[in-house]
N, C-alpha and C positions, 0 to 999 in steps of 0.2 A: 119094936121101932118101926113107924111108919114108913112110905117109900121117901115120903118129903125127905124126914131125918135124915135117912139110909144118904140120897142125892146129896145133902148138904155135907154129909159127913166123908162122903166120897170127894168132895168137891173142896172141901177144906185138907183134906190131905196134897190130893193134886196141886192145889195152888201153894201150899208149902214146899212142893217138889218144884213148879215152876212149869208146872203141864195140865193141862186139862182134860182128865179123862174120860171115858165114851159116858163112865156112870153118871157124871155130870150133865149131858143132856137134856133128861127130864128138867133138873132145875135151870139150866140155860134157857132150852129152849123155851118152857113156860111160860117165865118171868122178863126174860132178860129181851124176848125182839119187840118188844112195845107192845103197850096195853093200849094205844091211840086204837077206838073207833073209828073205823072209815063210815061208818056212817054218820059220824057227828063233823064230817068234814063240813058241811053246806057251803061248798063252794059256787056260786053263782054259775046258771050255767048260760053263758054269751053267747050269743050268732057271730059277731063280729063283724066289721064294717066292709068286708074283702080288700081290705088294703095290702096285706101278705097273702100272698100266692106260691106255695111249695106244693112242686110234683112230688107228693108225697107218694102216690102210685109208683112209680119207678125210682125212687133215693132208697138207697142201700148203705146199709152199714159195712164198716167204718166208712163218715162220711168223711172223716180227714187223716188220713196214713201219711208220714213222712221218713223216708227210708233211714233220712241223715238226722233227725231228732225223733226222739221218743216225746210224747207228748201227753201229759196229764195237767192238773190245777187250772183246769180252765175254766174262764169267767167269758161271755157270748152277749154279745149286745147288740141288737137291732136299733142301725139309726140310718136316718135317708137311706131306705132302701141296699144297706149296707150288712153282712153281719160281719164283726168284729169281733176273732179268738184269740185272746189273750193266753198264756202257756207258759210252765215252765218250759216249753220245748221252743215257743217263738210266737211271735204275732201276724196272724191270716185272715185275711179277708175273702170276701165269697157272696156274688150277688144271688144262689141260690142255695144252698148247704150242699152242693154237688161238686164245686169246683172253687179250692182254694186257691190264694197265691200268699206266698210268707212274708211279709212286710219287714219285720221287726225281730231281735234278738229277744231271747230266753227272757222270761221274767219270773221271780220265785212265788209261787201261791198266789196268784193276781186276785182283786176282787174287785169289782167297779159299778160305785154308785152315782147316781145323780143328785146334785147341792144346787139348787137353782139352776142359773146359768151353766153351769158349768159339768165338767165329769169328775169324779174322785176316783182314782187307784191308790188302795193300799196292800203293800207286796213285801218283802224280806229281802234282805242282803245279808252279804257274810260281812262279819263283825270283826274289820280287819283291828282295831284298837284294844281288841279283847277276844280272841278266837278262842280263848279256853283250851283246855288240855290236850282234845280231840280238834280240835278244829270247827267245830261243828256250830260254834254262838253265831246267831243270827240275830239281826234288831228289824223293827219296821221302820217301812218309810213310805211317803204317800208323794204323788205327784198329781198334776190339776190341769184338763185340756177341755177346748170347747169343742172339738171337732174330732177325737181318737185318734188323733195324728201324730200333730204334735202336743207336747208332752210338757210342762216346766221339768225344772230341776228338781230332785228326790228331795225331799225334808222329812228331818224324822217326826213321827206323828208322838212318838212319845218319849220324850229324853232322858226321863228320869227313868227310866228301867234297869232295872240292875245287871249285869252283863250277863247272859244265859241265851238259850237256845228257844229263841220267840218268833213264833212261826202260824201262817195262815190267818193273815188280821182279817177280819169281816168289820165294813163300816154299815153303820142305819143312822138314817137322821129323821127322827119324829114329828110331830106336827107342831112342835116347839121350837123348831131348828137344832136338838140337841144332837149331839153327835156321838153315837155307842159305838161303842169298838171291843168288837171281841177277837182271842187269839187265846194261841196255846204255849206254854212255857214249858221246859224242863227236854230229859235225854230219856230216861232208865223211868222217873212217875213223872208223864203227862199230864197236866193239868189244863183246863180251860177256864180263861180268867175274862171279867169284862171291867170296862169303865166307861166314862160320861164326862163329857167337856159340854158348855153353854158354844153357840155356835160364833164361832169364831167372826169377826170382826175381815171386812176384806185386808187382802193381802196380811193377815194375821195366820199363827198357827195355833190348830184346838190346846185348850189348855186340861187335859184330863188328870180328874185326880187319881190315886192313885189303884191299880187294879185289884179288883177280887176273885176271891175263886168263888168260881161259879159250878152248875151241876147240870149236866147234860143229860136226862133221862131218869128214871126211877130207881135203877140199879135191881139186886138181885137179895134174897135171904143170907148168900155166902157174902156179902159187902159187910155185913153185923159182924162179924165172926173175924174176917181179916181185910178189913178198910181198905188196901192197898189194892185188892183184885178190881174195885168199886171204877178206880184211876187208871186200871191197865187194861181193863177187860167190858166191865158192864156199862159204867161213866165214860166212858174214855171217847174221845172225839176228835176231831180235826176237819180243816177244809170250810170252815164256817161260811155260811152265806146268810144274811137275814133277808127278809124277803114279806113285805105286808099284803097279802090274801084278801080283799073282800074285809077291808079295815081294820085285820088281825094281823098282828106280827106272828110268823114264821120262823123258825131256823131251819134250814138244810144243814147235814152234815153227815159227815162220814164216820161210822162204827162200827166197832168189829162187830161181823157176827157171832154170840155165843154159841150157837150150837157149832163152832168152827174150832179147833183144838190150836191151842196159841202158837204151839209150834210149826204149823203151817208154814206161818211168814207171811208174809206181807202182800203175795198175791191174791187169796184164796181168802182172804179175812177183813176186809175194807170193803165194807157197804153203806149205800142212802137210805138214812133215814130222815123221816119228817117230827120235828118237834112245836110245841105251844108252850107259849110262857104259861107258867104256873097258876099264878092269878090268885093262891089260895092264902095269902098272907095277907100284912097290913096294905104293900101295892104292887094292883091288881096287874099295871106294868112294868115289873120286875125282873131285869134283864139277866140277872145274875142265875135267874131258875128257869128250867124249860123241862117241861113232862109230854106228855100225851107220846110220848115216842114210837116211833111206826116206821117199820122197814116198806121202801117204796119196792119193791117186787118187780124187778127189771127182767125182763126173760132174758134166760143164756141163748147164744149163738156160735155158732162154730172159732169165730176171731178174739170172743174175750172169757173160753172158757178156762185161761188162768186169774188173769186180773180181772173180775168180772165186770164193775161199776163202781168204781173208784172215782174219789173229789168231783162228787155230781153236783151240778150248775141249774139250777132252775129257771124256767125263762115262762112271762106270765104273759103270754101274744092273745090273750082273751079278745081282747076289744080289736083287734084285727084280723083275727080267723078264728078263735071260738075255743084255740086249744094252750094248755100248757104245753111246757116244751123239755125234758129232762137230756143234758149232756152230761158224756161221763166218760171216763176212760178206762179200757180194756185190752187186753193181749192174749195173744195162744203163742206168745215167743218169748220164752226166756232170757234173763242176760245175767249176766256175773253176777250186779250188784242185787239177784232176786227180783227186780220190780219190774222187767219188761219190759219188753218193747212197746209202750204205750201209743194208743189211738184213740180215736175219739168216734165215739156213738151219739146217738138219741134214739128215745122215745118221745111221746106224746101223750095226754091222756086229756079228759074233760073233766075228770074228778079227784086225779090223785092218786085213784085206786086203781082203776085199769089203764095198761098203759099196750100203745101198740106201736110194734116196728115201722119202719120205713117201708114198705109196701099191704101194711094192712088196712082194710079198708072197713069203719066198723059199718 
């Protein structure tokens, strides 16, 4: 039996026990942290016009700690000279990423795009009409501001969803006005589902039909064997962001790392990676598939060597100072519920693949 077998065969017992064991590494780590080319990134590389200005020399990470909220799911948006951190922990503002102040209460998995005129948030609430056994059903719901201020009123973006635990929506609107909406369902097998509404009519809400499951990645040789690891482990996703690069759609999102043993929990196993729609079917824009998967390589630091870079936010300031911009959330302090005491980092990088700290200077 070759070492291939041997790993898969190790690796299909493990996941019938419910553990991943060390034998499994060769076939995790191989297959499963993405086969994306960083050299096939060609990301354009921009001078930018010096309209942003960050003392990147002296900004230090964590650029935003708050003693009284833990803070992760952040969505970061540059507008007039403003940045805007959206949070399950609250809403901060900050004329340089050095110095915030909290605007706004908790919001669950924010994500915020721009529809013309206007801003789109789409976020989760608890599902008071249906909370389910545990408590735990959430639905989405989208609200509409021209200024990141103020806010309309929450509307659900999709009302025909059947009552379940629907969480982390990511909106993209294409150059047809359509409006994709991705998120993730379920408790125990997570799934990542998308759909598609024509773009809605003003003061209309999108009319999406209804969601598919979709596939986050290539998966691994133990996905053949027991499908269900494919959803918990290799496929498995959340934190969705879509994000169009140099005329290509993008996904961000969060995945465990395989070579990370499941039982860890939930610090130690929640990483960014970058995905590409598929392209290899009948169409070539096909939201429901995304391949090319690739962990973006954040270096550890003394503040997030439990949570390391979690629900990371991509920010594309190209055309204003020349860089990407990666946030993310991180801890070295535990809490009951496992997930820490959350803070919020970045990096930088010009290409995707190398990224440097708040005081590096390449």
């Amino acid at each position: 039996m070759n070492s291939r077998r041997k790993a898969l065969g190790a690796c299909v017992l493990a996941a019938g026990a419910a553990l991943v064991l060390p034998a499994c590494a060769w076939d995790f780590t191989a297959e499963c942290m993405g086969t994306g080319d960083p050299s096939a990134e060609h990301v354009e590389q921009i001078t930018g016009d010096g309209s942003l200005e960050i003392d990147w020399e002296n900004l230090r990470n964590p650029i935003l700690f708050d003693t009284a909220h833990p803070i992760k799911d952040q969505a970061v948006v540059l507008a007039d000279g403003t940045f805007f951190l959206f949070s399950s922990g609250g809403v901060y503002e900050s004329s340089d990423l050095a110095t915030w102040v909290r605007t706004g209460d908790s919001i669950g998995s924010p994500d915020v795009t721009r529809a013309g005129d206007e801003w789109v948030m789409t976020h989760q609430v608890k599902d008071e009409r249906n909370p389910g056994l545990d408590g735990r059903n959430t639905r989405l719901v989208y609200r509409t501001s021209r200024d990141l201020r103020t806010w309309s009123e929450d509307r659900e973006i999709m009302p025909v969803l059947p009552p379940d635990r629907h969480i982390d929506g990511a909106l993209a609107i294409d150059d047809a006005g359509s409006w994709h909406l991705g998120f993730k369902s379920g408790s125990l097998v997570q799934q990542f589902r998308t759909t598609v509404s024509e773009a809605p009519a003003a003061d209309e809400s999108p009319s999406f039909s209804w969601p598919v499951r979709a596939e986050a990645g290539e998966g691994c040789a133990v996905d053949a064997a027991i499908p269900i690891v494919g959803d918990t482990i290799t496929q498995w996703a959340e934190n969705y962001q879509f994000i169009r690069i140099d005329g290509r759609w993008r996904m961000i999102a969060t995945a465990r790392r395989p070579d990370r043993p499941v039982d860890f929990g939930y610090v130690r196993s929640h990483e960014p990676f970058v995905y590409e729609m598929d392209g290899s079917g009948d169409d070539p824009a096909d939201w429901r598939r995304w391949a090319g998967k690739r962990l973006l390589d954040v270096p550890t630091e003394s503040w997030n060597t439990l949570m390391h870079a979690n629900s990371a936010y991509l920010a594309d300031w190209r055309e204003r100072d020349g860089w990407f911009y990666l946030f993310y959330a991180g801890t070295d302090t535990p809490t009951v519920d496992g997930r820490g005491h959350g803070m919020v980092g970045v990096v930088r990088s010009k290409d995707l693949v190398k990224w440097y700290l708040p005081g590096e200077m390449p």
